[in-house]
C-alpha positions, 0 to 999 in steps of 0.5 A: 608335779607330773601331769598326763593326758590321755585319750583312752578310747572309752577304756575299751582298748584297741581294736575293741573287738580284739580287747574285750576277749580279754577286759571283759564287760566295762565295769567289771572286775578284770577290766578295772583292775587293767585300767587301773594297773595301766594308769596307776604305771604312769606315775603322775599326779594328774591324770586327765582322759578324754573319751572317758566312760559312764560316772559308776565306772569312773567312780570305781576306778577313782577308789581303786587308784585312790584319786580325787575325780571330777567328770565333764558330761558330754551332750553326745557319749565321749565324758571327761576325767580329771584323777588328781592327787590334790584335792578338787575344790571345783569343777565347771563343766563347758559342754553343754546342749542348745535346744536348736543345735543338732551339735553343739560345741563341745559335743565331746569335752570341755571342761575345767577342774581348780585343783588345791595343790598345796594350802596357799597354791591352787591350779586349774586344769582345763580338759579339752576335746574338740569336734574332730571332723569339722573345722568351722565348729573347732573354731567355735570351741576355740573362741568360746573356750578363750573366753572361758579361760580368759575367765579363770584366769582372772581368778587364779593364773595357774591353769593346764589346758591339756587334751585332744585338740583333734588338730595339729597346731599348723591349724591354729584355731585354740593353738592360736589362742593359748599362745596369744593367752602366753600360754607354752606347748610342753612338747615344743618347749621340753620335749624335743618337739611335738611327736605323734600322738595317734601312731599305732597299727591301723590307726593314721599317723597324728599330732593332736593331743597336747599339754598347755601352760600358763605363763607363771607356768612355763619357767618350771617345765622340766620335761615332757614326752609322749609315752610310746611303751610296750601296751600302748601302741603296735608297730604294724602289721598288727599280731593276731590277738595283739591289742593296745590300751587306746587308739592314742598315746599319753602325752606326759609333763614334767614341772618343778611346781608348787 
């Protein structure tokens, strides 16, 4: 199984004013069929995006790509997206407003997905996108986001949490929480350690997009990496007219399951 997260930039390529010559208008025709080609060359049973775009458009995509889709509303404009393979049995979305909170936790993302990967095997995949400027709100996220998964896992052990942190694991905050849940970082385990995730030109170097497993998990990782091909990123200087799929990289993971 082959599973993918991707911060796609609200699929407006980077820089956007730069893209949008050659996309087009979101929703169009020219635009799908360059997301869909750019998705679709990954190759992965799971596809999961944050920074996602309006449910028509993500819902078009889905039928061009043939993929089952479940979608996270956000409070404020930044949706998820799960595009699977396997059947979506549920979906429960985490993000929600409070009437008293100019923002709320999970103001971007959050939300999880129990996929039917096979007629006795189900698997939850959790779609994370935490707050990316303040600290304290993170580790809000983070401690209600345990009580979620602590949640999920009573009812079935087999979970990816996987998204953009928005925070290197130095931080701790969720890092902390998935390893004490025994949960394994992909890249740490089998992809020779964690590797940009932000890193083409005009964008700062970072490490915040990452892949978790559970426990049962973990013994069938097989690979993992960061996908730096042509089209995803740029090595600066930027060439006039030269534009990137998103402002960040696919973090890839490969494991022998079901």
């Amino acid at each position: 199984m082959r599973i993918i997260t991707y911060n796609i930039y609200g699929m407006q390529g980077y820089p956007a004013e730069v893209a949008a010559t050659v996309l087009g208008p979101r929703g169009s025709e020219t635009h799908l069929a360059h997301y869909a080609r750019t998705l679709d060359g990954l190759a992965a049973d799971i596809i999961v995006l944050q920074e996602g775009v309006q449910q028509t458009v993500a819902r078009d995509l889905a039928r061009l790509l043939q993929r089952h889709l479940a979608t996270f509303v956000s409070p404020t404009a930044f949706p998820g997206h799960i595009l699977s393979r396997f059947p979506i049995l549920e979906s429960r979305t985490f993000s929600h407003v409070h009437a008293e909170e100019d923002v709320p936790p999970f103001s971007r993302n959050a939300g999880a997905a129990l996929l039917e990967v096979a007629e006795d095997r189900h698997l939850w995949i959790v779609d994370v996108h935490l707050h990316p400027g303040d600290i304290d709100m993170r580790q809000r996220e983070a401690d209600q986001l345990r009580g979620r998964l602590e949640g999920l896992l009573g009812e079935c052990a087999n979970a990816i949490v996987l998204g953009d942190f928005n925070c290197p694991v130095e931080e701790g905050g969720i890092h902390t929480h998935l390893v004490e849940l025994g949960f394994t970082n992909a890249m740490q385990a089998v992809g020779g350690g964690l590797q940009l995730t932000m890193n083409t030109a005009g964008i700062r170097d970072w490490i915040i997009d990452h892949i978790y497993v559970s426990p049962d998990m973990t013994p069938t990782l097989r690979e993992a990496t960061v996908i730096r091909d042509p089209g995803f990123r740029t090595d600066p200087p930027r060439p006039d007219g030269c534009w990137d799929h998103s402002d960040h990289l696919p973090v890839r993971a490969d494991l022998d399951w079901p």
